[in-house]
C-alpha positions as CSV (number, residue, x, y, z in Angstrom):
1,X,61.0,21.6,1.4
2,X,57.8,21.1,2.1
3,X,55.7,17.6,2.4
4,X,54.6,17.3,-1.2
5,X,57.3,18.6,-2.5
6,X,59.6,15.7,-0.7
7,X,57.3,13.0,-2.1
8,X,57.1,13.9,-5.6
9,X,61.1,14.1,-5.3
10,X,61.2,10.6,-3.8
11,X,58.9,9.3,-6.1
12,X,60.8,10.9,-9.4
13,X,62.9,8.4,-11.8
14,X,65.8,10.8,-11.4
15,X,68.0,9.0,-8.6
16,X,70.0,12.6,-8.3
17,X,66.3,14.0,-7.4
18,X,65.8,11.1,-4.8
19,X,68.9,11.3,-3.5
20,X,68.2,15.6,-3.0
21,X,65.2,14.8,-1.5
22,X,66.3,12.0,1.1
23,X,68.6,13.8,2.3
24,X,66.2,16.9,3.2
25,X,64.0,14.9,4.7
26,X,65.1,15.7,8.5
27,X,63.8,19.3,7.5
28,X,59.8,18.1,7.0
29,X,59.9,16.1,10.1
30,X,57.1,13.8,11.6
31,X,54.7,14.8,8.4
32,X,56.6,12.4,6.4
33,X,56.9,9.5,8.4
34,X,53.9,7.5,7.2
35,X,54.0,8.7,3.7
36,X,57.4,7.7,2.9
37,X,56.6,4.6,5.2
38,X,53.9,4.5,2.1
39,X,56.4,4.5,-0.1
40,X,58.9,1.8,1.3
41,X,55.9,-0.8,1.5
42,X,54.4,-0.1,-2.0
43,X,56.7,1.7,-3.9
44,X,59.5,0.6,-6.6
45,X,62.6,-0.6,-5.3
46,X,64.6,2.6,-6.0
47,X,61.7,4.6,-4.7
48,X,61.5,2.7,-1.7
49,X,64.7,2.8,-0.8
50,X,65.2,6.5,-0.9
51,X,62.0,6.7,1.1
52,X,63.7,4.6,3.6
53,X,66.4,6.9,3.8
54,X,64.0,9.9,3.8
55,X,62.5,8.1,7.0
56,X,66.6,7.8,9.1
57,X,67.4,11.0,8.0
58,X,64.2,11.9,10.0
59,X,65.4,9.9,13.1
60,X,68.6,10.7,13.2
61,X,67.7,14.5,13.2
62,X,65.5,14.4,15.7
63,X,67.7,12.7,17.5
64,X,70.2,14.4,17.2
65,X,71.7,15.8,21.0
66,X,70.7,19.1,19.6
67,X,67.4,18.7,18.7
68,X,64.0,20.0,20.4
69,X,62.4,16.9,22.3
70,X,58.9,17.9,21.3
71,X,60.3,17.2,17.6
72,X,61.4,13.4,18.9
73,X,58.4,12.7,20.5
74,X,56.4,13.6,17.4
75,X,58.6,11.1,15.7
76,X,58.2,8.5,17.9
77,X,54.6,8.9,17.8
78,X,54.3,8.4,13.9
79,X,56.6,5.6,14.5
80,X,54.7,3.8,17.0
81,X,52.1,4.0,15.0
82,X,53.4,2.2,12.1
83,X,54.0,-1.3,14.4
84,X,50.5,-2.4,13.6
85,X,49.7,-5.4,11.4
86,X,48.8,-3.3,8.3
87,X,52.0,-2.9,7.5
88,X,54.4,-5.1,6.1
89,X,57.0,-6.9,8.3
90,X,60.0,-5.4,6.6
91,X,58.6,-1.6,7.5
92,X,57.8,-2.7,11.0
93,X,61.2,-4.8,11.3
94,X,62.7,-1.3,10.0
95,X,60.6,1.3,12.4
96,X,61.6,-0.8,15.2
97,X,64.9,-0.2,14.4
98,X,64.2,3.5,13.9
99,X,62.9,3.7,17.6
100,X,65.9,2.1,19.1
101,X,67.8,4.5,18.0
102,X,65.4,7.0,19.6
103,X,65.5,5.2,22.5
104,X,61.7,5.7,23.0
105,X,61.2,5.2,26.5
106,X,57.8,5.3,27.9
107,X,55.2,5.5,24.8
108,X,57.0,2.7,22.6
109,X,57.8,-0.1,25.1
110,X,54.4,-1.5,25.0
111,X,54.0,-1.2,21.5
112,X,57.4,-2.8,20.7
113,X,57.0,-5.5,23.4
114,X,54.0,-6.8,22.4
115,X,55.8,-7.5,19.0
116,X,57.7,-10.1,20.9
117,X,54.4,-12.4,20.1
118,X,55.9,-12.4,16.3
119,X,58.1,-14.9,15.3
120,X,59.6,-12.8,12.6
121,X,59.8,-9.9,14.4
122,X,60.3,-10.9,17.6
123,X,64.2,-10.6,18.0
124,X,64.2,-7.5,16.7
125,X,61.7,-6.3,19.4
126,X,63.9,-7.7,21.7
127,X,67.2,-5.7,20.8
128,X,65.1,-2.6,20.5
129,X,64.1,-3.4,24.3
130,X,67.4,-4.0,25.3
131,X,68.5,-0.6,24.5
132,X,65.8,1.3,25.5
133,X,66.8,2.9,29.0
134,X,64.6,2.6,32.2
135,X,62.5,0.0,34.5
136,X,59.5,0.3,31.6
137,X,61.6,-2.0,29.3
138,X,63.4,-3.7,32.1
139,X,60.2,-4.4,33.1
140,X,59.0,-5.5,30.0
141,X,61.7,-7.9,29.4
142,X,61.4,-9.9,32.8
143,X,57.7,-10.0,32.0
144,X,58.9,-11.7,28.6
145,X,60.7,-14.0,30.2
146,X,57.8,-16.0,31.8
147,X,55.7,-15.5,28.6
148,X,57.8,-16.4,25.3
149,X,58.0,-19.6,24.0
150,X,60.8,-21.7,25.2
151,X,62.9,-21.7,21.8
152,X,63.0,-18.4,22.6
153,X,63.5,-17.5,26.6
154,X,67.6,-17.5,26.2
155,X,67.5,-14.7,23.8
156,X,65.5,-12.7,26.5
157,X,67.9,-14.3,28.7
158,X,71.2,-12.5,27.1
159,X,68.9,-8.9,26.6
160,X,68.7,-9.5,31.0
161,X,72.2,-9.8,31.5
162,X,73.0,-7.0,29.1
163,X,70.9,-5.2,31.3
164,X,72.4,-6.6,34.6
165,X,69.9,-8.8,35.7
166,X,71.7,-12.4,36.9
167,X,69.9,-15.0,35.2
168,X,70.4,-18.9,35.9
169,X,73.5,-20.0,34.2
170,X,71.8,-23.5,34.2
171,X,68.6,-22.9,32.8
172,X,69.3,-20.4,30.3
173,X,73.3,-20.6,29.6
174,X,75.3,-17.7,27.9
175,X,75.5,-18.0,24.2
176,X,79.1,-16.6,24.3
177,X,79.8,-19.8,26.8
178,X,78.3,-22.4,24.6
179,X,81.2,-24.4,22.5
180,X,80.3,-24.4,19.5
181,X,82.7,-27.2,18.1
182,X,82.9,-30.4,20.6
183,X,86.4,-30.2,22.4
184,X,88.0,-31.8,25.3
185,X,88.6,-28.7,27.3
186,X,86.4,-28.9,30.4
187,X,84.9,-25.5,31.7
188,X,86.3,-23.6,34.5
189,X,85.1,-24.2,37.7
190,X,82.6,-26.9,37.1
């Protein structure tokens, strides 16, 4: 299938036809990331779904333990590209998503970090850079630490110690240790 042929499919009022065509979609590859990224952000609801389809079907081929890594990095590339502000927070919210699960290493931890600045983006970011491998997004998550806004430093504080970095128990307690009815049991060892 080529590229035009997957967007006219996407785009047709035929959900069988959308359907067909989403599910192809690994086969055309990095072309069609920022059309059918298009095609969530301004198309119909139907249509825009099945473009957001088109668009996992995509990452999940490429990443796939099988596939060729020049094919993922291409990906990743088309998908870094689609953080900026031009597009619409639900795509972004979505393409973050897409590169956690292409664990995108080097290239996208910038890019996704610095979406840490956005409120309505910013835990997403942050999940995406706790499972992204390596010191880059370790890195970038310590650095977060010292520069998010308060309301927001014990979220960063749980993607450390999901990473095994100890952070103060004090400061920054663990959201699985905070009660969240009032009871009379006192906590161990304190």
């Amino acid at each position: 299938m080529t590229l035009d042929e997957l967007i006219a499919k996407i785009k047709s009022d035929s959900p069988d036809t959308r359907t067909e065509a989403w599910q192809k979609a690994g086969e055309v590859g990095a072309a069609a990331v920022k059309p059918l990224a298009g095609l969530v952000a301004t198309g119909d609801l139907e249509v825009g779904r099945a473009a957001k389809r088109g668009m996992w079907k995509i990452v999940r081929t490429v990443g796939a333990p099988d596939a060729k890594k020049p094919d993922k990095l291409a990906v990743l590339m088309q998908l870094i590209d689609l953080l900026d502000d031009a597009q619409p927070v639900a795509v972004r919210r979505e393409v973050v998503w897409m590169i956690s699960e292409l664990c995108g290493g080097g290239p996208a931890v910038a890019p996704v970090a610095k979406l840490l600045e956005n409120k309505e983006l910013r835990e997403d970011a942050r999940c995406c850079l706790q499972r992204i491998p390596g010191d880059k997004s370790l890195t970038a998550l310590k650095t977060a630490m010292e520069t998010v806004p308060d309301d927001f430093k014990i979220n960063i504080a749980q993607s450390l110690r999901a990473r095994g970095v100890e952070v103060s128990e004090e400061k920054y307690p663990c959201q699985k240790l905070v009660p969240t009815k009032k009871t009379s049991v006192k906590p161990v060892g304190r």
